[in-house]
Jmol script that loads the backbone (N, CA, C; Angstrom):
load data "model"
ATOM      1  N   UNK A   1    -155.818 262.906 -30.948  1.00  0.00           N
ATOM      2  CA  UNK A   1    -155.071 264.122 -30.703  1.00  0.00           C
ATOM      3  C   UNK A   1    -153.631 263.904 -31.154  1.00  0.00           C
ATOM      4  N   UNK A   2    -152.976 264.956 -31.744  1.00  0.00           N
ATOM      5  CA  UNK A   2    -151.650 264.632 -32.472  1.00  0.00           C
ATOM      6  C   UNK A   2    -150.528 265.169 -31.429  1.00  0.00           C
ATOM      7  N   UNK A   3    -149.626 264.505 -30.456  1.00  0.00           N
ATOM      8  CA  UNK A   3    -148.872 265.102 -30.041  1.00  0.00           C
ATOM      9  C   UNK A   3    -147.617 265.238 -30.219  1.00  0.00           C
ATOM     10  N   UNK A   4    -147.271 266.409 -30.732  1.00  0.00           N
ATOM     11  CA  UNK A   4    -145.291 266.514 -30.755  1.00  0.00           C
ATOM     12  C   UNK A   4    -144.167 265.898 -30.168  1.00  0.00           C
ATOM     13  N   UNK A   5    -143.446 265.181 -30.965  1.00  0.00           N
ATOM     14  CA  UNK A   5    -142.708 264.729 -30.217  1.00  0.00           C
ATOM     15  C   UNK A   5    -141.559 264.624 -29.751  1.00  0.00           C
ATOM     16  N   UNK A   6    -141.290 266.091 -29.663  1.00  0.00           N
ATOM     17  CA  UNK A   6    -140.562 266.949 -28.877  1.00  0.00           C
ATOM     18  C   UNK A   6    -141.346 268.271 -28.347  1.00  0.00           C
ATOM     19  N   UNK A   7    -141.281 268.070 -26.939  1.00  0.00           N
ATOM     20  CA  UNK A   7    -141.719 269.573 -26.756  1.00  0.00           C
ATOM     21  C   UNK A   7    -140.650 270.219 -25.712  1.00  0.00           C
ATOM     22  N   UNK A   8    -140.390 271.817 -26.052  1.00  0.00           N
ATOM     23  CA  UNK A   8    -139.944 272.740 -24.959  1.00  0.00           C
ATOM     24  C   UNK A   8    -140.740 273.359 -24.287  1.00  0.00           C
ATOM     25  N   UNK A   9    -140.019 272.797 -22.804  1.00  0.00           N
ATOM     26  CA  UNK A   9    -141.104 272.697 -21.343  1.00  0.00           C
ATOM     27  C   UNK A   9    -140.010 272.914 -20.549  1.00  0.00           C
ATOM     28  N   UNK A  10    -139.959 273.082 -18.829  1.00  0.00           N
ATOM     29  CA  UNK A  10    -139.622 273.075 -18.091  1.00  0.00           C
ATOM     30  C   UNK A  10    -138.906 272.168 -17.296  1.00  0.00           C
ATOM     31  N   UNK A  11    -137.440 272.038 -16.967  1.00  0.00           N
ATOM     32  CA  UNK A  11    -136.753 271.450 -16.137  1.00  0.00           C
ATOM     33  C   UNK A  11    -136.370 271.499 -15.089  1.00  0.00           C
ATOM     34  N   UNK A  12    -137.218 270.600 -13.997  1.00  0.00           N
ATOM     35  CA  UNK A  12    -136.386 270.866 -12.654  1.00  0.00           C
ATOM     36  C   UNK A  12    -135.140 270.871 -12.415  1.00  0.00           C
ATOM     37  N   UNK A  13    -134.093 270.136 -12.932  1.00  0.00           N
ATOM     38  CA  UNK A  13    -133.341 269.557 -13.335  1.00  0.00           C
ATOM     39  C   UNK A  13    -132.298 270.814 -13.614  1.00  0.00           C
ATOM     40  N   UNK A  14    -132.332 271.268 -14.794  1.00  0.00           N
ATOM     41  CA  UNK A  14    -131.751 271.593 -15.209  1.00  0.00           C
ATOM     42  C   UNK A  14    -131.806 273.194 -14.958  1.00  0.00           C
ATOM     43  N   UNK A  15    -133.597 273.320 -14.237  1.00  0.00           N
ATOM     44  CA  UNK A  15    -133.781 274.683 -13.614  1.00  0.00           C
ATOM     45  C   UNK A  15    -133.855 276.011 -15.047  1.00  0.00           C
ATOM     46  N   UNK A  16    -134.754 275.321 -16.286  1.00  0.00           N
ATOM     47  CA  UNK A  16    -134.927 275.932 -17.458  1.00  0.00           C
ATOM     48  C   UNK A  16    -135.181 275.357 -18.191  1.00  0.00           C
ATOM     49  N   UNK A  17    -136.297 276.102 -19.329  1.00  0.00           N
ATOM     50  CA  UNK A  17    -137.015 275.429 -20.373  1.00  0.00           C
ATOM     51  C   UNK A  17    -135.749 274.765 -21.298  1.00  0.00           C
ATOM     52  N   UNK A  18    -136.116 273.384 -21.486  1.00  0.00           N
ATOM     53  CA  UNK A  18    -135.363 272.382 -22.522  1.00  0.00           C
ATOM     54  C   UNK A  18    -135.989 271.859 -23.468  1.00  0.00           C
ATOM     55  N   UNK A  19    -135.507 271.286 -24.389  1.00  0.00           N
ATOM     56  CA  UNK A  19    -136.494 270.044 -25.226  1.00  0.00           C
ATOM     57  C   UNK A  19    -136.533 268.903 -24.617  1.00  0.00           C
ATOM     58  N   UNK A  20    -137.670 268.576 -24.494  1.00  0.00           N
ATOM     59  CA  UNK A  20    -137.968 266.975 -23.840  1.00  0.00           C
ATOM     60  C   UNK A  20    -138.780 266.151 -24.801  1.00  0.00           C
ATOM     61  N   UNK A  21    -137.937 265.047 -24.866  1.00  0.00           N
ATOM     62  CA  UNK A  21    -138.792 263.815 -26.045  1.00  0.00           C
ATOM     63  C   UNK A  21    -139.691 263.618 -25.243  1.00  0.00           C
ATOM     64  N   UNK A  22    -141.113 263.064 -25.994  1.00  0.00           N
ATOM     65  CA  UNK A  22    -142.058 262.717 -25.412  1.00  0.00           C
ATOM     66  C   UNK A  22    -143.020 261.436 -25.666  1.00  0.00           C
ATOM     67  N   UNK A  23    -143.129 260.431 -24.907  1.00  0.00           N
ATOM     68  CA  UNK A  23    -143.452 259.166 -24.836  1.00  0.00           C
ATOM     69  C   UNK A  23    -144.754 259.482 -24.238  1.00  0.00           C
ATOM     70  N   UNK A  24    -145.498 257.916 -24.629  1.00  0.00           N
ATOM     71  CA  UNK A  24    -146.862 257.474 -23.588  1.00  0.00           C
ATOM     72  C   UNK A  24    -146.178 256.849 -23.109  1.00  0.00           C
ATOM     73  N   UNK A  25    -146.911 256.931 -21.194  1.00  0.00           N
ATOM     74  CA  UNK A  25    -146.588 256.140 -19.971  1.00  0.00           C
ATOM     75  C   UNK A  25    -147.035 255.105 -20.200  1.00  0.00           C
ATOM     76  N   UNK A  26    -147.159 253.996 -20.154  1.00  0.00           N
ATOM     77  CA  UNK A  26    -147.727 252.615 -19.859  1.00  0.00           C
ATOM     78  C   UNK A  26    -147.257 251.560 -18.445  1.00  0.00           C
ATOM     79  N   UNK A  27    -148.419 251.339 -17.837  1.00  0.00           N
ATOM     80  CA  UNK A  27    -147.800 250.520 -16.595  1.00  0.00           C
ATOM     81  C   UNK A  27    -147.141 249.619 -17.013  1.00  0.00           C
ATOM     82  N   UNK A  28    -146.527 249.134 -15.810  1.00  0.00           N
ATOM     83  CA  UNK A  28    -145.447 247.483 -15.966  1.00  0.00           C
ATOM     84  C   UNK A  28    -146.155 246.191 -15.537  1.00  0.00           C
ATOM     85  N   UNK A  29    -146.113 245.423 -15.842  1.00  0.00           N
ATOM     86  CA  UNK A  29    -146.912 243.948 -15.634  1.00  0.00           C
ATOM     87  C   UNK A  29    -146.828 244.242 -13.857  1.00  0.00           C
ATOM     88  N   UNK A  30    -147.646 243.482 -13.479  1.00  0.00           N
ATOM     89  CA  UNK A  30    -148.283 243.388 -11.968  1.00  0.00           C
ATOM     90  C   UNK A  30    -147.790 241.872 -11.883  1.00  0.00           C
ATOM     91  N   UNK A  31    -146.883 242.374 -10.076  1.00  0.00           N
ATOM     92  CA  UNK A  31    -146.212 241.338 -10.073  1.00  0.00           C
ATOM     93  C   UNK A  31    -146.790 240.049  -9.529  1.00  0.00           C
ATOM     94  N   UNK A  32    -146.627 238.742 -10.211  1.00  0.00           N
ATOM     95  CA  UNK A  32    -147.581 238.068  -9.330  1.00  0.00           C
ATOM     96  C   UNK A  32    -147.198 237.119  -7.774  1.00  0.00           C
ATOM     97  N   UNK A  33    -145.999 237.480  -7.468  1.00  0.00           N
ATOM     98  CA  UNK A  33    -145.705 236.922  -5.864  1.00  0.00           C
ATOM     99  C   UNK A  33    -145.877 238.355  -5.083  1.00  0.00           C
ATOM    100  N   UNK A  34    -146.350 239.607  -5.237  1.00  0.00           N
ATOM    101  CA  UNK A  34    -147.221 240.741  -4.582  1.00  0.00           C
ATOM    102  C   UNK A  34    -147.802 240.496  -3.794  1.00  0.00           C
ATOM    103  N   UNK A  35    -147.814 240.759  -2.133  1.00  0.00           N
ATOM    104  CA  UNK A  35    -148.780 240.139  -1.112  1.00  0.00           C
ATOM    105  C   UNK A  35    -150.482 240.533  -1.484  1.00  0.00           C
ATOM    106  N   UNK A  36    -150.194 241.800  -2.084  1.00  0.00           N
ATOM    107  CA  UNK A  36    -151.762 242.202  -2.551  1.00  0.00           C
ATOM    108  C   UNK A  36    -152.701 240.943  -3.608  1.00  0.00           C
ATOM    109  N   UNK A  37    -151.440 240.886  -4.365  1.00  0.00           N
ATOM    110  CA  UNK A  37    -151.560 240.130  -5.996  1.00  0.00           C
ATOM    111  C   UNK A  37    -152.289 238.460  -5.456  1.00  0.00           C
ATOM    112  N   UNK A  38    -151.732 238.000  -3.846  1.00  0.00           N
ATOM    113  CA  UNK A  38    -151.880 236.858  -3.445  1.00  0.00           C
ATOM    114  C   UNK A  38    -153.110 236.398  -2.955  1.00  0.00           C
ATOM    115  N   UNK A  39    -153.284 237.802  -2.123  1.00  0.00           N
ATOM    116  CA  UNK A  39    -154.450 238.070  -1.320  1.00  0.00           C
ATOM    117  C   UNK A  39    -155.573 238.039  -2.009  1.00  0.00           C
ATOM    118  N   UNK A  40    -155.635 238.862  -3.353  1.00  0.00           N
ATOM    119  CA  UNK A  40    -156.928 238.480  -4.160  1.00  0.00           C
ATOM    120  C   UNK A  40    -156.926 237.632  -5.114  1.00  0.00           C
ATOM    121  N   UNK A  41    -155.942 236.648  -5.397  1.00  0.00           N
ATOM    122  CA  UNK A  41    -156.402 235.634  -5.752  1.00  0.00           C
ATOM    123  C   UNK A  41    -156.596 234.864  -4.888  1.00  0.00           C
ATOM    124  N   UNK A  42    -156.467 234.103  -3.661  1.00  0.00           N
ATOM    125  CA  UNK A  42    -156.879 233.445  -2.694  1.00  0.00           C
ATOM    126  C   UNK A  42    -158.516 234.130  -1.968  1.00  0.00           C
ATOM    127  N   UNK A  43    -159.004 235.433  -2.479  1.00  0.00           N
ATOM    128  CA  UNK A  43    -160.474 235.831  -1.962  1.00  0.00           C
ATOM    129  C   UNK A  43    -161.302 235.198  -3.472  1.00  0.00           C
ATOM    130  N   UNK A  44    -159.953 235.467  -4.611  1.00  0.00           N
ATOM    131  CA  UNK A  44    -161.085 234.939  -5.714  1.00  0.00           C
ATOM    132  C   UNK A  44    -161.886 233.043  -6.033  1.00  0.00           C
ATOM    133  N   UNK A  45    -160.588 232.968  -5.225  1.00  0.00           N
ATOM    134  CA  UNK A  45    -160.324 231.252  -5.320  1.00  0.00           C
ATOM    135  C   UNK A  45    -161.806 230.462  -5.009  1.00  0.00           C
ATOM    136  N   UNK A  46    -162.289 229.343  -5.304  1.00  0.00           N
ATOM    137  CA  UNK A  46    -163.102 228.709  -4.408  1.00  0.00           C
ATOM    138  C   UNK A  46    -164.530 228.532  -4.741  1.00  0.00           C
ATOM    139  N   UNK A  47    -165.473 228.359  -3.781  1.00  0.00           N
ATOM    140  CA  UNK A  47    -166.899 228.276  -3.921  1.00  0.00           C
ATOM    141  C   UNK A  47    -167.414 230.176  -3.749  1.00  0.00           C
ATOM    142  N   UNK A  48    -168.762 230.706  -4.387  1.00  0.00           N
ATOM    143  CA  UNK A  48    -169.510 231.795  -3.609  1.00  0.00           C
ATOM    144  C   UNK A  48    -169.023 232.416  -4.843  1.00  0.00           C
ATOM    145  N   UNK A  49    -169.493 233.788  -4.271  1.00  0.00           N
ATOM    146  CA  UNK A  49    -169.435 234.889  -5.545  1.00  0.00           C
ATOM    147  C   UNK A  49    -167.883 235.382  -5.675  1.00  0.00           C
ATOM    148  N   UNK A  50    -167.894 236.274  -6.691  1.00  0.00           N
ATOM    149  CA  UNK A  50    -166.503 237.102  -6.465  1.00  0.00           C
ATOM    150  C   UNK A  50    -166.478 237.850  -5.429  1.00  0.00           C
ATOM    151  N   UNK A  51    -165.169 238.169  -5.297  1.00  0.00           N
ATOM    152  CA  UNK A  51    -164.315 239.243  -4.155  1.00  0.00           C
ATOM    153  C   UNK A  51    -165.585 241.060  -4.365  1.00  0.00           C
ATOM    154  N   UNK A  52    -165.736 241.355  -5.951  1.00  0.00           N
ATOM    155  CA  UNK A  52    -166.384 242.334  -5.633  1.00  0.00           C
ATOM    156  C   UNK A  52    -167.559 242.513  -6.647  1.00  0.00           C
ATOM    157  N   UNK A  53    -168.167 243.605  -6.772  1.00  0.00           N
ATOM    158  CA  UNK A  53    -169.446 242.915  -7.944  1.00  0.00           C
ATOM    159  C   UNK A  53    -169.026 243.373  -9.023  1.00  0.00           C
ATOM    160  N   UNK A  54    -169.147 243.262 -10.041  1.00  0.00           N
ATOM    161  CA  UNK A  54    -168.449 243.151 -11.635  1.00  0.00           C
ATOM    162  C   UNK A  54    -169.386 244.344 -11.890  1.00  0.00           C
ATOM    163  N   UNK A  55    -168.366 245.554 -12.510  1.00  0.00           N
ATOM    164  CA  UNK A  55    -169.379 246.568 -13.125  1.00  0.00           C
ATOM    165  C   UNK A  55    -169.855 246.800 -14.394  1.00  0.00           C
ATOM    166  N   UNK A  56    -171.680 246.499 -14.146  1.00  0.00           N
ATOM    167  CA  UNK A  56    -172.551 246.660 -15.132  1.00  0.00           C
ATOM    168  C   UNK A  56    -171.756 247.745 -16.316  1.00  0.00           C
ATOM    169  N   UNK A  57    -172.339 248.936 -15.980  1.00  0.00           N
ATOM    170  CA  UNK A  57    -171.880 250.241 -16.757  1.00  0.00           C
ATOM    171  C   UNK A  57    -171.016 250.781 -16.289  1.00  0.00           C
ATOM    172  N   UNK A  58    -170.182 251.306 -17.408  1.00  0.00           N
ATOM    173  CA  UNK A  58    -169.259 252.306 -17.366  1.00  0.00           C
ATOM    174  C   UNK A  58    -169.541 253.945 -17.580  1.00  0.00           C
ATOM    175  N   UNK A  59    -169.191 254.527 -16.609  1.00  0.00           N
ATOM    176  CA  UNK A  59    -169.217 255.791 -16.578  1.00  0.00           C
ATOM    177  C   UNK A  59    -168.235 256.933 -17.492  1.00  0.00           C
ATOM    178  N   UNK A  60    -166.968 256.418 -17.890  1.00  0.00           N
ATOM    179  CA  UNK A  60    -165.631 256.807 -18.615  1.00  0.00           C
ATOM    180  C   UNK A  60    -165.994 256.297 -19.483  1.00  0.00           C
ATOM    181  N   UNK A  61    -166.104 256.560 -20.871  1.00  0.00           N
ATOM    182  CA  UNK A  61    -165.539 256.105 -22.432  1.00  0.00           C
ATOM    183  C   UNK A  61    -164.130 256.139 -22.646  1.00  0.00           C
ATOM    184  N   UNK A  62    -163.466 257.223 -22.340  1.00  0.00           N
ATOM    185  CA  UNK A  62    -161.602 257.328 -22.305  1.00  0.00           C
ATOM    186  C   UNK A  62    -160.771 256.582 -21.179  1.00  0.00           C
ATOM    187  N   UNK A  63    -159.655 256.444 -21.267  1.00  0.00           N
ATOM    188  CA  UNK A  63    -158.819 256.891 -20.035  1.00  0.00           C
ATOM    189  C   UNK A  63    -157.706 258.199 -20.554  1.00  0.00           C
ATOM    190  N   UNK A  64    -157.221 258.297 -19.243  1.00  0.00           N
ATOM    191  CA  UNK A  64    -156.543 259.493 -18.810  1.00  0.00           C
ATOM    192  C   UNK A  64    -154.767 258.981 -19.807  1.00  0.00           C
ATOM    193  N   UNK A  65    -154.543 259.728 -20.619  1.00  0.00           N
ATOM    194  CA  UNK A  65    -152.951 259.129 -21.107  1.00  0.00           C
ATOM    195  C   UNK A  65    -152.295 260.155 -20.694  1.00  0.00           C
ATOM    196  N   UNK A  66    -150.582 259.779 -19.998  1.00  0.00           N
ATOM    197  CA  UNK A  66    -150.197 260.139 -19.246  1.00  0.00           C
ATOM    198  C   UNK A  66    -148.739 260.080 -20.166  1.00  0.00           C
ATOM    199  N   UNK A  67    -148.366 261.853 -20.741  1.00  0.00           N
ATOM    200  CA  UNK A  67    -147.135 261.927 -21.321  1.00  0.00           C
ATOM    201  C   UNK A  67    -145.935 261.537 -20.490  1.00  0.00           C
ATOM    202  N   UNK A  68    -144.771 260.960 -20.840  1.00  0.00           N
ATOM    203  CA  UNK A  68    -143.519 261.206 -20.223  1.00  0.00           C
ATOM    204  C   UNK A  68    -142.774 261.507 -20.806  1.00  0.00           C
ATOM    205  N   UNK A  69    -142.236 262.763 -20.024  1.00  0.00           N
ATOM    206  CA  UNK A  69    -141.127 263.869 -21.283  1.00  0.00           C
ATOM    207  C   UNK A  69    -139.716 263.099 -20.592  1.00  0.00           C
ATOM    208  N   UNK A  70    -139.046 263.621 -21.858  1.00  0.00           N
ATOM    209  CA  UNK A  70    -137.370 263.169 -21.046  1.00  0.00           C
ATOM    210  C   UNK A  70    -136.672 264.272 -21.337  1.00  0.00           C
ATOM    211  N   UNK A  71    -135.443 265.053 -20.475  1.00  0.00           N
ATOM    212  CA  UNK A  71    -134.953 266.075 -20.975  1.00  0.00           C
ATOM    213  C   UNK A  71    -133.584 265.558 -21.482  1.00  0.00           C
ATOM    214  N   UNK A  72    -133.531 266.428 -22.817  1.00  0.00           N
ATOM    215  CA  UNK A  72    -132.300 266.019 -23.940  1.00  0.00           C
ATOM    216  C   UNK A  72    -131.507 266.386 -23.674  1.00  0.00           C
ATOM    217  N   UNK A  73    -131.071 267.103 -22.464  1.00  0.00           N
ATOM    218  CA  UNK A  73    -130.040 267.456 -22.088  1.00  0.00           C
ATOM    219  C   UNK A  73    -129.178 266.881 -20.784  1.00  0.00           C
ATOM    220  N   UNK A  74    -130.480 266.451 -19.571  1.00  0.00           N
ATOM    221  CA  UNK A  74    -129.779 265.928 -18.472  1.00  0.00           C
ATOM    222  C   UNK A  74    -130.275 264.516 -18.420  1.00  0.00           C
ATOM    223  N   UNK A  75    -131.491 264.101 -19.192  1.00  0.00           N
ATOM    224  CA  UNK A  75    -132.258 262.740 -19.351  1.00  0.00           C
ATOM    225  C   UNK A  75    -133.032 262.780 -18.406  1.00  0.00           C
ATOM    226  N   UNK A  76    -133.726 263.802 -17.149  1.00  0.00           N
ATOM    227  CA  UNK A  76    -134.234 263.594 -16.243  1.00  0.00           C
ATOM    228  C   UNK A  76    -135.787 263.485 -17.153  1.00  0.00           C
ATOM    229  N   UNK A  77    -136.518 262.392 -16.045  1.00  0.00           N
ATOM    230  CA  UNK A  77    -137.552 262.190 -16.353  1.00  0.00           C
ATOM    231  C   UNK A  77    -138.627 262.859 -15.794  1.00  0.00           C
ATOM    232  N   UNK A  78    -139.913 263.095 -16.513  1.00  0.00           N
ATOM    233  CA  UNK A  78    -141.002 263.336 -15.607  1.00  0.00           C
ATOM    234  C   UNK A  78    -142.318 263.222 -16.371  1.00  0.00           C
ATOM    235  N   UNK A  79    -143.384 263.162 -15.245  1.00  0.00           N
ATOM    236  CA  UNK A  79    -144.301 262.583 -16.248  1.00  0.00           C
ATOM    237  C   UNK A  79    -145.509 264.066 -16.578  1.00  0.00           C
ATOM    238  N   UNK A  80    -146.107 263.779 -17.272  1.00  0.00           N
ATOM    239  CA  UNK A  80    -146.990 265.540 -17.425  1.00  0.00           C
ATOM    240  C   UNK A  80    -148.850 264.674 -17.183  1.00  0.00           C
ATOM    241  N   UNK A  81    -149.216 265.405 -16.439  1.00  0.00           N
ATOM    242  CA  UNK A  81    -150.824 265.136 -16.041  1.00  0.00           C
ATOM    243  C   UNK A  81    -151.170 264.715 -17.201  1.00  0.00           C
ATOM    244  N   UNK A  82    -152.105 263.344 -17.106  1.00  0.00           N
ATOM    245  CA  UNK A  82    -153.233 262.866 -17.878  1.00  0.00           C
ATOM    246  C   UNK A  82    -154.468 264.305 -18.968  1.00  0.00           C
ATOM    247  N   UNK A  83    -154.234 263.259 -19.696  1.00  0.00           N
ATOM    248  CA  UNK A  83    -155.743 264.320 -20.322  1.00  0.00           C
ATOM    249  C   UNK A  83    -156.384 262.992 -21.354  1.00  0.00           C
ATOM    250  N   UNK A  84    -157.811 263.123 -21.193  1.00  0.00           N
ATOM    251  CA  UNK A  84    -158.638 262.236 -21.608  1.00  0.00           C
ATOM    252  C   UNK A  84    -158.492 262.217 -23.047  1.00  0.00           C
ATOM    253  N   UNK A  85    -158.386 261.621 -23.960  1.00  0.00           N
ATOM    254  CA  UNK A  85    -158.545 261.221 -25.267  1.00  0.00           C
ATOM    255  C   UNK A  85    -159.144 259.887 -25.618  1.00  0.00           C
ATOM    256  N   UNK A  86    -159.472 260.053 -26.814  1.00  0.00           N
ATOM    257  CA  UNK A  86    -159.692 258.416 -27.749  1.00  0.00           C
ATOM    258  C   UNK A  86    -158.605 257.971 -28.218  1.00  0.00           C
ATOM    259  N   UNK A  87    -157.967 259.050 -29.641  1.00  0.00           N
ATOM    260  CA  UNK A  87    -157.272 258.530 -30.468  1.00  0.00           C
ATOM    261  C   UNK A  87    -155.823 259.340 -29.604  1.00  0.00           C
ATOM    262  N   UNK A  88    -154.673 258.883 -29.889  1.00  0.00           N
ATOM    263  CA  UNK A  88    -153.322 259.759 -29.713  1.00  0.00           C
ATOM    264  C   UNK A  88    -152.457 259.373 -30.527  1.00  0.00           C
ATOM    265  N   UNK A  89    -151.845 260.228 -31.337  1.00  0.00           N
ATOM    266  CA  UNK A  89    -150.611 259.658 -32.301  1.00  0.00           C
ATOM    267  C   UNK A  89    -149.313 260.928 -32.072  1.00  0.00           C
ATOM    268  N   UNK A  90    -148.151 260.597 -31.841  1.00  0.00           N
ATOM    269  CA  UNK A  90    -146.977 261.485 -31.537  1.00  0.00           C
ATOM    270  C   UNK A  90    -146.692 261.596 -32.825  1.00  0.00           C
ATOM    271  N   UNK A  91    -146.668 262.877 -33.259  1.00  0.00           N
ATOM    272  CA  UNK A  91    -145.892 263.555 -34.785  1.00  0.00           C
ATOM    273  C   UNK A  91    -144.857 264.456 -34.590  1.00  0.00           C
ATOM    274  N   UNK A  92    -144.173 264.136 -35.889  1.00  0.00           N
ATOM    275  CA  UNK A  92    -142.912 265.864 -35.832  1.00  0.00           C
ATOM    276  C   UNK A  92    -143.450 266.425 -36.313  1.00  0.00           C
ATOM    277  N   UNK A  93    -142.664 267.639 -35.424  1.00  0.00           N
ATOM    278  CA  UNK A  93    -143.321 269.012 -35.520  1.00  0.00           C
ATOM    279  C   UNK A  93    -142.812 269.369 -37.092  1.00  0.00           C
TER     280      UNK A  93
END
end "model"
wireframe off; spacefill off
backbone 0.3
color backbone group
């Protein structure tokens, strides 16, 4: 899917449609001193099976990509709902 990369959309912010550059979201590395992050490696650790059962099949072929617009005017950020794709490439309009 080809997305623009600029679109005019809506600002809370600014309280009116602006141009907002538009990026893919991508998470940030997972931290590893995280009490969660600790916890399952110490269930993974050791003798016995894993912590949970490893899944056979997948039900999803995609994931969900998750735009983040920025507004060119106040820089406020926000992110715009997922939509399933394969391919994504940002073009000018």
């Amino acid at each position: 899917m080809r997305i623009p990369k600029v679109i005019v959309t809506y600002c809370p912010r600014c309280k009116t449609h602006t141009k907002h550059s538009v990026s893919i979201y991508s998470h940030g590395k997972r931290r590893s001193l995280a009490a969660g992050e600790r916890r399952y490696r110490a269930k993974q650790k050791g003798y016995g099976s894993s912590r949970k059962p490893k899944q056979k099949r997948f039900a999803k072929v995609t994931k969900k990509v998750v735009l983040k617009l920025k507004c060119q005017k106040c820089g406020y950020t926000l992110m715009r709902r997922g939509i399933r794709m394969k391919k994504y490439e940002l073009v000018e309009k």
